[in-house]
C-alpha positions in Angstrom: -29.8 -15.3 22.4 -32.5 -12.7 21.5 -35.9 -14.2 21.3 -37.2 -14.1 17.8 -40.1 -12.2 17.0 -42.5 -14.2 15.2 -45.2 -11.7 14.8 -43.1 -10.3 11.8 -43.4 -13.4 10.2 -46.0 -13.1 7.2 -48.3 -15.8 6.5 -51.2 -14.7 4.6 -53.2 -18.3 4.9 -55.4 -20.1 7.0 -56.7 -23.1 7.4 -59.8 -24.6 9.4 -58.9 -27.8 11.4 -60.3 -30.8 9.9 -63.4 -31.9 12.2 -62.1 -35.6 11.7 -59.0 -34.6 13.7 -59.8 -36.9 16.6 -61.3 -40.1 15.3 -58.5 -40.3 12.9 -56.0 -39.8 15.4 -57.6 -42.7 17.3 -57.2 -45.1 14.5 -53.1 -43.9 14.2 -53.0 -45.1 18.3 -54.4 -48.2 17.5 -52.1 -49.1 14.5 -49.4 -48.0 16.3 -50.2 -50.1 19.3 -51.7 -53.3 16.6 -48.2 -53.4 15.0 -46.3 -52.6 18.5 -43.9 -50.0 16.9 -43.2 -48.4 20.2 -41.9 -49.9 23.6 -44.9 -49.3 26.5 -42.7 -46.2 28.2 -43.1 -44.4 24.5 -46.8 -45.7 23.7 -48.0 -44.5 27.1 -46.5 -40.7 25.7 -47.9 -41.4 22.0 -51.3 -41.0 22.2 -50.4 -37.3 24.1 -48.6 -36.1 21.0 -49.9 -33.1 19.1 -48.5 -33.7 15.2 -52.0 -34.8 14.5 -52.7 -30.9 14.6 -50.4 -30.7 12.2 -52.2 -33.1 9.3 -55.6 -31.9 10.2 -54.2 -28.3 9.7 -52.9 -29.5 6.2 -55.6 -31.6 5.2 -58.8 -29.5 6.4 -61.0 -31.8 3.8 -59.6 -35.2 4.4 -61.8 -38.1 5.5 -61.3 -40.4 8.8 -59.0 -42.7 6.5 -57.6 -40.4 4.4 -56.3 -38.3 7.5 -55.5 -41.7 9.8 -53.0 -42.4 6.7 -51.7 -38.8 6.9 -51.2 -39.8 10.4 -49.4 -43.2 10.2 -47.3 -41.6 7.1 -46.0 -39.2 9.4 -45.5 -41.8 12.5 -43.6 -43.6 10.0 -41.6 -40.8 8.8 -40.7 -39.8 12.1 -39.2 -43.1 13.1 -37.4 -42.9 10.3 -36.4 -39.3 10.6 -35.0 -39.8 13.9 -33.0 -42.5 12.8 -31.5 -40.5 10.3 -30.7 -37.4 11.2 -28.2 -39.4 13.8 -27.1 -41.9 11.5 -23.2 -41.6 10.3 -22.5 -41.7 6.3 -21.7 -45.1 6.1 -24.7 -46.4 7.2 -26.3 -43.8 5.1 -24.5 -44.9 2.1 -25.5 -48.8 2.9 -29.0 -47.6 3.3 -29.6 -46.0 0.3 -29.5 -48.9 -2.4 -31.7 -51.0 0.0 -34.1 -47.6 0.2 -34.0 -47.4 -3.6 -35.1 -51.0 -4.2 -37.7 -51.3 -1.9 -39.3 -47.4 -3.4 -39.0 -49.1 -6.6 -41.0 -52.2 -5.4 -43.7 -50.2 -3.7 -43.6 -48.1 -6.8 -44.8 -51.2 -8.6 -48.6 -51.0 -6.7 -47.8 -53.8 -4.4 -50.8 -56.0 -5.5 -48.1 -59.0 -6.9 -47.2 -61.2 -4.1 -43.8 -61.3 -5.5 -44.1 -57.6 -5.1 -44.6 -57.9 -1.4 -41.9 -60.7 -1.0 -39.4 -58.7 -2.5 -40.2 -55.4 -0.5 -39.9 -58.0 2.8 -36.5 -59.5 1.4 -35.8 -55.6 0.7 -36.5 -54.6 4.7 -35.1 -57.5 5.8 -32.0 -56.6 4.9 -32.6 -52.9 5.9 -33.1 -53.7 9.2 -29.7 -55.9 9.4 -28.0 -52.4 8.8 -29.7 -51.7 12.0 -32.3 -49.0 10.8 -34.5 -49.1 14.4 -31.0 -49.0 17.0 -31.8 -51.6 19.8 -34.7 -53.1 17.9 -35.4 -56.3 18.4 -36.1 -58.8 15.1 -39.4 -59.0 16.3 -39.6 -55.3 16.8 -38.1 -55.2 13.1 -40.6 -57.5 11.8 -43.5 -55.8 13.2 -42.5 -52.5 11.3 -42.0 -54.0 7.9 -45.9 -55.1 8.6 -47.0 -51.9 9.5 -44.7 -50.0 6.3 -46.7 -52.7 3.8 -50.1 -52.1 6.1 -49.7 -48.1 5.2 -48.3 -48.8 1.5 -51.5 -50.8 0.5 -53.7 -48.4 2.3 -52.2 -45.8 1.1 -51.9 -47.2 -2.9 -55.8 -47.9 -3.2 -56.4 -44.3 -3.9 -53.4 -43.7 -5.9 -52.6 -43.5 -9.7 -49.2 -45.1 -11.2 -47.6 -41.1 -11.9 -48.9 -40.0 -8.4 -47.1 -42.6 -6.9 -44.1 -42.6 -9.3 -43.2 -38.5 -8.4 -44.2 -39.2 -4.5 -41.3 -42.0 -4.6 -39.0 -39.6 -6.4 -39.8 -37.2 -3.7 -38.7 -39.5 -1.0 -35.3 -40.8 -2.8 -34.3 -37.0 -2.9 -34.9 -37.2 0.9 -32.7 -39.9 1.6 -30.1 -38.7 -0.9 -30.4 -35.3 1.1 -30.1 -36.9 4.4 -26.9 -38.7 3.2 -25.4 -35.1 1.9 -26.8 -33.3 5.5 -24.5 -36.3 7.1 -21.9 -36.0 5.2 -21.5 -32.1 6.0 -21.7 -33.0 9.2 -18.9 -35.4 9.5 -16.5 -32.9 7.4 -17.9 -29.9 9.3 -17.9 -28.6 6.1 -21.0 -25.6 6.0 -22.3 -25.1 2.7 -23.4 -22.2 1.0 -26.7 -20.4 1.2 -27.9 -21.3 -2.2 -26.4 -25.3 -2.5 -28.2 -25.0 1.7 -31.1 -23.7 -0.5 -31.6 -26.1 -2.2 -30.8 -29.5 -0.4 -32.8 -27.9 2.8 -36.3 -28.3 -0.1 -35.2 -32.4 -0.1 -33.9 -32.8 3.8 -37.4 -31.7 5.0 -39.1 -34.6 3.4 -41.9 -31.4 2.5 -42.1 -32.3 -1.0 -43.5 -35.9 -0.5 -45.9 -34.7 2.4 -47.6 -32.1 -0.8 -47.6 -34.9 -3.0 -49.9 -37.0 -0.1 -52.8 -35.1 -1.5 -52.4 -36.6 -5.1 -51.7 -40.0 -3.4 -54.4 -40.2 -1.4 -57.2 -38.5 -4.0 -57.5 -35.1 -2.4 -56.5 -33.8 -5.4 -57.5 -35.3 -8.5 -55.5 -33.4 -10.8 -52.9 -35.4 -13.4 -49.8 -35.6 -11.8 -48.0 -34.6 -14.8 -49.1 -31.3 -14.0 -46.1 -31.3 -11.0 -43.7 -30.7 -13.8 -45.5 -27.5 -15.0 -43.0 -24.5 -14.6 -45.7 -22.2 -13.0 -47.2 -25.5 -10.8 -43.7 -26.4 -10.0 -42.3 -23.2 -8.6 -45.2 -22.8 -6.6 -44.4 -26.0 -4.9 -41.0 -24.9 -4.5 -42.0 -22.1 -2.7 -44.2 -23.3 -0.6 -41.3 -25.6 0.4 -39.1 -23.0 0.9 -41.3 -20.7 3.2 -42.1 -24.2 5.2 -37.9 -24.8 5.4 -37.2 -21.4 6.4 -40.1 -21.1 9.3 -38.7 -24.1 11.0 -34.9 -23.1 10.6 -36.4 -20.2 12.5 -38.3 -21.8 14.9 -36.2 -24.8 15.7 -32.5 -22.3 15.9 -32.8 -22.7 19.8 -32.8 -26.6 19.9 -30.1 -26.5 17.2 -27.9 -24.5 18.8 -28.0 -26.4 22.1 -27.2 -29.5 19.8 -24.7 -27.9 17.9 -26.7 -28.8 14.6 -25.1 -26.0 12.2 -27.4 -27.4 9.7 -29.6 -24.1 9.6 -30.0 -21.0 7.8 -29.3 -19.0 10.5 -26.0 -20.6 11.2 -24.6 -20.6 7.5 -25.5 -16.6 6.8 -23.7 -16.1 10.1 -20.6 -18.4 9.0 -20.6 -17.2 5.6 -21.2 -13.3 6.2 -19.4 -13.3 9.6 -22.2 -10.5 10.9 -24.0 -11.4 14.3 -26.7 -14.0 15.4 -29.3 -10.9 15.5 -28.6 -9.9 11.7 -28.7 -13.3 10.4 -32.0 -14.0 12.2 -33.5 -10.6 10.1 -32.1 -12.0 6.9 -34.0 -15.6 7.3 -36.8 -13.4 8.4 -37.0 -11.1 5.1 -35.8 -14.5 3.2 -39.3 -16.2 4.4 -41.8 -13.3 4.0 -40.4 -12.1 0.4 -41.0 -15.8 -0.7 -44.4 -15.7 0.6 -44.5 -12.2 -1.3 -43.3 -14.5 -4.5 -45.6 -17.2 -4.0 -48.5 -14.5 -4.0 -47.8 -13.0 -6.9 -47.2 -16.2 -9.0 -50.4 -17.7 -8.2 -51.9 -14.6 -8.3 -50.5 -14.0 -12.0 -51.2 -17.6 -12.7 -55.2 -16.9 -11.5 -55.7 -14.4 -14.0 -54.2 -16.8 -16.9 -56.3 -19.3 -15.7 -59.7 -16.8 -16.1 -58.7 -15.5 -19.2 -58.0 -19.0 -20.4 -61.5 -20.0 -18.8 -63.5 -17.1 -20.8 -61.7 -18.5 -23.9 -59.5 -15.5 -24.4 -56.5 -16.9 -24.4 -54.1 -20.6 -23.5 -51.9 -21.7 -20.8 -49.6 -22.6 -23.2 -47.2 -25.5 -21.1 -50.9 -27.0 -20.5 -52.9 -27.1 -23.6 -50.6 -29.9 -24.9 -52.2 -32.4 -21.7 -55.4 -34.4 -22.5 -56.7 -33.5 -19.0 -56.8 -29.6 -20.3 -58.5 -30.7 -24.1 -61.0 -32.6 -21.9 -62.4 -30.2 -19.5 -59.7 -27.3 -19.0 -62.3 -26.0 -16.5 -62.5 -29.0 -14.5 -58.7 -29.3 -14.8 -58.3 -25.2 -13.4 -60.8 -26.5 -10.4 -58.4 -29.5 -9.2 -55.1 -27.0 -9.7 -56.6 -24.1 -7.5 -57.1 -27.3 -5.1 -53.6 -28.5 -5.5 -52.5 -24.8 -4.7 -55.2 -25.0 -1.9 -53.0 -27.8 -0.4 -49.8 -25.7 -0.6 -51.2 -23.0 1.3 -52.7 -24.8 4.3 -49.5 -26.7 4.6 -47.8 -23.5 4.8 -50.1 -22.1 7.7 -50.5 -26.0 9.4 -46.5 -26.4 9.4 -46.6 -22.4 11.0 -49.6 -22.7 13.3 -48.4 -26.5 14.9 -44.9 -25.4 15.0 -46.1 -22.1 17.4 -48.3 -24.8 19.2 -46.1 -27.5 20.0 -44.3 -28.9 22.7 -42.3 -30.2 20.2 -40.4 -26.9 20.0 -40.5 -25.9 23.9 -39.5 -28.7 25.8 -35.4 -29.1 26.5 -36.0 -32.6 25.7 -37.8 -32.6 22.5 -35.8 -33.5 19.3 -34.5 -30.4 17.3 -36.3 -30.2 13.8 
């Protein structure tokens, strides 16, 4: 296989690393080693992993804790990831239900004890369909600690609609994971545009924006997520993150035969050669990074007219946030958009870094 040639891939943004990189990845060692998530041959490798670039990259303004939850979010996410991705539809289809009542009872805030009893009952059950292979009860327990442990941390900073989108977000990724499985077992390779589309939800990238909401970064409403302009930007953003690493993790797939990639399907569908359906992804991601320029950039301009009182943003003037202090309200969407573009340019700059992505024996994205 040809090499590809990142260079031609446009990314317009950058991002400073945050300067609390390192003491916040300390405190994601320790909670990892406090709850014992990992046997001691994988904790001795932990603390060596680089995905803490990857948050900092994202979150360049994030405190100690704010960016040690980052951290633990995406620990936990990756545990569960893993799982996953190798998990055969039935156990998918077992798992979801038990997923979707325990979102719905962290969704609740978690300060009940009854909350917290029934998210327990809820994992307890999980881990009966065997969620961690080879884990031990113990080893079960221990997790459900450390998933409550992050959900209260995580919660104190949160508003009820921040954290009712973020859990919507993540019940399209484990719909989307059972769909991705289900493909696999059929080998049935879907079209570009239904790929298109489920590829925005099996990335879990939605939920990983929405952190910044969750965690205060960004302190606009969340009802703004459903603004037409706010909401394609996010998809866009997704989609240049999606197509990067179907570009940057083809290699690993094809070794695994995981036909789960862009690459694969334009090549299957169009029946044209590896080299052509590289190019296409290629022109795919840098004319959505075109797109997303120009709608923010459009968007910019409606804010400052809006801003010198010569005209409305007409979706928005109906929200209270935007009759309160519209300019306030512009301020916290230019740093919701902020977000989008260093998560572009972390998920990028990490992904060209990391071993992740070199080594034979790393997982394939």
């Amino acid at each position: 296989m040809k090499k590809i040639d990142f260079s031609s891939i446009h990314m317009p943004y950058k991002a400073p690393l945050n300067k609390n990189d390192l003491d916040a990845w300390a405190k994601t060692v320790e909670w990892v080693q406090r709850f014992e998530l990992l046997s001691a041959r994988h904790m001795a490798i932990f603390p060596t992993l680089d995905y803490h670039l990857l948050s900092s990259y994202a979150f360049p303004e994030a405190s100690v804790e704010q960016l040690s939850i980052v951290n633990d979010y995406m620990t936990a996410f990756y545990l569960f990831d893993k799982v996953w991705d190798d998990a055969p539809p039935e156990k998918l289809r077992k798992m979801q239900p038990v997923m979707r009542m325990a979102l719905c009872m962290s969704r609740r805030g978690l300060r009940d004890p009854a909350n917290w009893l029934g998210m327990a009952g809820v994992f307890a059950l999980s881990m009966k369909e065997r969620l961690s292979p080879g884990a031990s009860p113990k080893q079960e327990h221990r997790f459900l600690l450390a998933l409550m442990d992050l959900h209260r941390r995580m919660y104190k900073h949160s508003t009820r609609q921040w954290r009712d989108h973020f859990h919507r977000s993540m019940r399209d990724y484990f719909d989307a994971c059972l769909w991705e499985s289900e493909n696999k077992l059929k080998k049935h390779v879907p079209d570009v545009e239904e790929y298109i589309v489920e590829r925005e939800k099996t990335g879990g990238v939605k939920p990983s924006f929405e952190l910044a909401g969750v965690l205060g970064l960004v302190k606009m409403p969340a009802v703004m997520l459903d603004s037409p302009s706010i909401k394609q930007l996010s998809s866009l953003a997704n989609q240049v993150i999606t197509l990067f690493n179907d570009l940057i993790s083809l290699e690993k797939e094809m070794r695994v035969g995981d036909m789960h990639n862009l690459v694969f399907i334009i090549q299957n569908k169009q029946k044209c050669s590896l080299e052509d359906a590289i190019q296409q992804v290629v022109k795919r991601h840098n004319n959505t990074v075109a797109e997303f320029e120009k709608i923010w950039s459009e968007l910019q301009a409606r804010m400052q007219r809006a801003e010198l009182g010569q005209g409305e943003i007409e979706e928005w003037a109906k929200h209270e946030a935007y009759k309160k202090d519209k300019v306030a309200l512009f301020i916290e969407v230019r740093r919701y958009v902020g977000v989008l573009q260093a998560w572009m340019f972390a998920n990028m700059e990490w992904s060209l870094m990391s071993e992740r992505y070199k080594t034979p024996e790393a997982p394939a994205a």
